[in-house]
Residue, then its C-alpha position, 0 to 999 in steps of 0.5 A: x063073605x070071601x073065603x080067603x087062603x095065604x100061600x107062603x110058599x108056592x109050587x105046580x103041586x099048590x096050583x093043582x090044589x088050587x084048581x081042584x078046590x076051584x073046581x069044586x066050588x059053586x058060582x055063588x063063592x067068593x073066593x081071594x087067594x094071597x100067594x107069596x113071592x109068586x111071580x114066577x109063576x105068573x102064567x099059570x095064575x093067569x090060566x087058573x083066573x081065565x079057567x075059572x073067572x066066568x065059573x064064580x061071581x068073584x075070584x081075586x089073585x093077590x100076588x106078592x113079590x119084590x120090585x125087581x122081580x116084578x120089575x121083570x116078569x109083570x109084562x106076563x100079564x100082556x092085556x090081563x087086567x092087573x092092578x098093582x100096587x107098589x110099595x116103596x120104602x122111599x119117602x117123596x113129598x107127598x108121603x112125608x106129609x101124609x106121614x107128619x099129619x098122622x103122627x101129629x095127630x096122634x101123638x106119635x112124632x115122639x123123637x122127630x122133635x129132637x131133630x127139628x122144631x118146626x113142620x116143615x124142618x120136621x118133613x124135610x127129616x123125613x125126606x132126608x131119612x128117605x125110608x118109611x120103617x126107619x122114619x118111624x123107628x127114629x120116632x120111636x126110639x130117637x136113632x136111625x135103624x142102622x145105629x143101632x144094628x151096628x151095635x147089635x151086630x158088633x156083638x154077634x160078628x165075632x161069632x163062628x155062627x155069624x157067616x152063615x147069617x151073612x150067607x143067608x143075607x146075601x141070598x136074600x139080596x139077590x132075590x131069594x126071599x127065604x131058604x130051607x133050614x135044612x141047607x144050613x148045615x151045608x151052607x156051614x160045610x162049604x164056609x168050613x164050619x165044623x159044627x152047626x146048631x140051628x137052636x143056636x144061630x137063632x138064639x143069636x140072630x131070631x130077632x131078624x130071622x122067622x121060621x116059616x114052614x122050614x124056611x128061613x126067612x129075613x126081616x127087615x133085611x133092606x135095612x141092614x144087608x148093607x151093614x151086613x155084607x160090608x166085609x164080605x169079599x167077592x171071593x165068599x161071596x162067590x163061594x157061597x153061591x157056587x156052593x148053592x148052585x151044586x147043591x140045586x143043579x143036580x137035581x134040577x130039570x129042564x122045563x120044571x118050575x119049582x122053588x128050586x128052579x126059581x132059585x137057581x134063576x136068581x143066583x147065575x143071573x148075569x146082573x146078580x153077578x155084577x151088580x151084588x156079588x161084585x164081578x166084572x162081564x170076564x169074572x162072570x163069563x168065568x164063574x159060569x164056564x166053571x159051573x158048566x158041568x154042573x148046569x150044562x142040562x138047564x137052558x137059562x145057564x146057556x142064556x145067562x152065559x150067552x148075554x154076558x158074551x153079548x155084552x162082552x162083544x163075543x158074539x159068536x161064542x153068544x151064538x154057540x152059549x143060545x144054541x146050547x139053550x135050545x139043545x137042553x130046552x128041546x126047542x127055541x122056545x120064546x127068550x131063546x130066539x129073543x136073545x138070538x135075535x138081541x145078539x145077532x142086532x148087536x153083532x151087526x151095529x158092533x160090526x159097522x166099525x169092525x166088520x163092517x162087510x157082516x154088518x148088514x147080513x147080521x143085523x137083518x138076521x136078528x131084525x128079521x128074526x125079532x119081527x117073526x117073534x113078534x108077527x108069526x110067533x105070536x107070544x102076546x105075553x113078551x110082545x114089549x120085550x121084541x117090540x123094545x129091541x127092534x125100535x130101540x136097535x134100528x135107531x141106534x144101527x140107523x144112527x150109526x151109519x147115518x142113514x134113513x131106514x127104508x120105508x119098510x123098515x119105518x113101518x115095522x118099527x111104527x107096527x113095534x110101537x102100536x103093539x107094544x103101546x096096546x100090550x102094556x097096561x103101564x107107561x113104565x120108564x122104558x116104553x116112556x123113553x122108548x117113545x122119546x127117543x123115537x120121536x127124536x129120531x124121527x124128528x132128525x131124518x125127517x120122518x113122520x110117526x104114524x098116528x103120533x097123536x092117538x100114540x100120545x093120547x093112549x100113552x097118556x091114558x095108561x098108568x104110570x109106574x114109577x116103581x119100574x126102572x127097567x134096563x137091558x138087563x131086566x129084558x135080557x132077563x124075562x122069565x122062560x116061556x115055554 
């Protein structure tokens, strides 16, 4: 029988305490630990597995985390054998079925019949609904979950309490899957709410809020965080995550990886801004320049503020923002010289139109200093990231000035391929599109893909994973290696 432990809440002490247990048990145990949102701390899982697998008969790690930050810190594992298992709230074909055949047999369609009389009309509902909880909750109770948290929420949105349950909703938006009881009367403070009471705020929200080991956590925020932040406007927004940001900074250390730090990740990362809270690139370039005083010691500040000035075409202050991330990390650890590289890329194909003396000399310093990523560097863990950049900016530097790459430079970029194809146990969207585009490339200059059909072949071997929908911003955004 396994002996099994669950972690809510996981930091370096917990992993100590992890291996000191492990190195204290006998080869006969079977030994499954569940840690919840821990892919940030990918790594050293994967040194504790490796450390300790040969030592037991079985050692399972099940980690549990949201699908974009999965999304963006999965390629840790490299070659390690992983199994993973999407869950999605979305309702395909196949689910739809699955879902109308169970219910049906036991009794269970309930108020989906009101809706439609026939199977199939039946599973079409479904797949209209398009959410597995709120399929079930029409069942139940006859209305979309969103109906009746309307209701619900327009007896609470009147309430002095009620904008801190949208702050916390937020945060929760952008990856932050609980945060400390203790910071909700500074979270109160900064929203100029004079008095706060926690027995209270529960009274009014605790049917979609848990207490866990002081921690505040959401349930079923996917489902009403659109209803939620309806009202919020960018400027609360904003001011709640600058207000969390001071908080956090101060104490915040370089290299450290605790909770806090995870947090702090999450709320200046470049897409949150855009994407949740609602900034354009300038908006965001501002909100950082301002929190500079505060973060201006920790390196991912300086990285999220160089790649919006890389999206932003402002590559020299991107060059200026990455040499301020190697001086607050010590040294160009591994997402620093990628994101280098990325900008020196960028820079040169941007400087075909505008600059176009620079343009060779730039992009060769960024191709040049990917391929040593990749070749002297050794990061197996981020071999994808490097192998992505280099094809995928070759093929739009070539393109623009329509010209063949050199033979070299062809070889390099099949070399990119095979390794990035070897290092992922996943055929995700990006490496699929990736080949697609290079086969069109080759296919239009003339060129030939070394051993296309053995590529084809492993390609069509590996798993695919639906659930990654990676785009620049999840490479920009890979987690900081040391």
């Amino acid at each position: 029988m396994f002996k099994a432990f669950y972690v809510s809440k996981i930091d370096l002490h917990c992993l100590q305490v992890v291996g000191q247990y492990l190195e204290n048990t006998s080869s006969e145990d079977l030994i499954l630990f569940c840690f919840e949102d821990a892919a940030g701390f990918y790594k050293p899982l994967i040194e504790i597995l490796e450390k300790y697998k040969s030592k037991l008969t079985k050692l399972i790690i099940i980690v549990i985390s949201g699908d974009v930050t999965q999304s963006s810190n999965k390629y840790v594992f490299g070659s390690v054998p992983l199994l993973q298992i999407p869950l999605t709230e979305k309702v395909n074909s196949a689910l739809a079925n699955s879902m109308y055949e169970k219910l049906s047999e036991k009794t269970q369609l309930g108020k989906l019949v009101n809706y439609a009389d026939r199977r199939k009309d039946i599973i079409n509902y479904m797949r209209q609904i398009n959410d597995f909880i709120d399929v079930l909750y029409v069942a139940h109770h006859g209305k979309r979950f969103s109906e009746y948290f309307s209701n619900w929420i327009t007896l609470r949105d009147s309430d002095i309490q009620f904008p801190i349950f949208q702050s916390v909703t937020l945060l929760t938006s952008i990856g932050i899957p609980d945060i400390s009881i203790n910071y909700l009367p500074d979270i109160a403070r900064s929203l100029k709410i004079s008095s706060f009471s926690y027995p209270y705020f529960i009274q009014l929200f605790g049917e979609f809020c848990s207490n866990e080991n002081g921690f505040l956590r959401l349930r079923c925020s996917r489902l009403f965080s659109n209803v939620v932040l309806g009202n919020l406007t960018v400027d609360v927004k904003i001011n709640i995550i600058r207000n969390l940001v001071y908080e956090l900074a101060k104490d915040l250390k370089e290299r450290d990886r605790t909770y806090n730090n995870e947090i702090f990740m999450h709320l200046i990362r470049a897409s949150s801004l855009k994407k949740i809270v609602g900034l354009d690139e300038q908006q965001s370039i501002d909100f950082l320049i301002e929190l500079k005083e505060s973060c201006k010691h920790l390196s991912y500040y300086w990285i999220q503020l160089g790649i919006l000035y890389r999206i932003s075409e402002k590559f020299e202050e991107a060059e200026n923002a990455f040499e301020y991330a190697k001086k607050a990390h010590g040294y160009e650890n591994y997402q620093i010289a990628h994101t280098t590289a990325k900008n020196y890329m960028e820079w040169g194909l941007w400087s075909i139109t505008n600059a176009p003396s620079q343009a060779e000399h730039l992009f060769n310093q960024g191709a040049t200093k990917v391929l040593e990523l990749l070749w002297k560097w050794r990061y197996p863990d981020a071999i994808c990231f490097s192998a992505h950049s280099y094809i995928d900016m070759n093929i739009k530097y070539y393109s623009e000035l329509h010209v063949v790459p050199s033979q070299s430079t062809w070889l390099a970029m099949n070399s990119c391929l095979d390794k990035y194809v070897d290092s992922t146990n996943y055929l995700d969207k990006l490496l699929g599109d990736l080949f697609s585009n290079m086969c069109k490339f080759a296919a239009k200059n003339g060129l030939k893909i070394e051993h296309e059909q053995d590529i084809k072949t492993r390609l069509h071997r590996k798993m695919y994973d639906s659930t990654n929908t990676a785009v620049e911003w999840s490479v920009d955004e890979l987690p900081l290696y040391e």
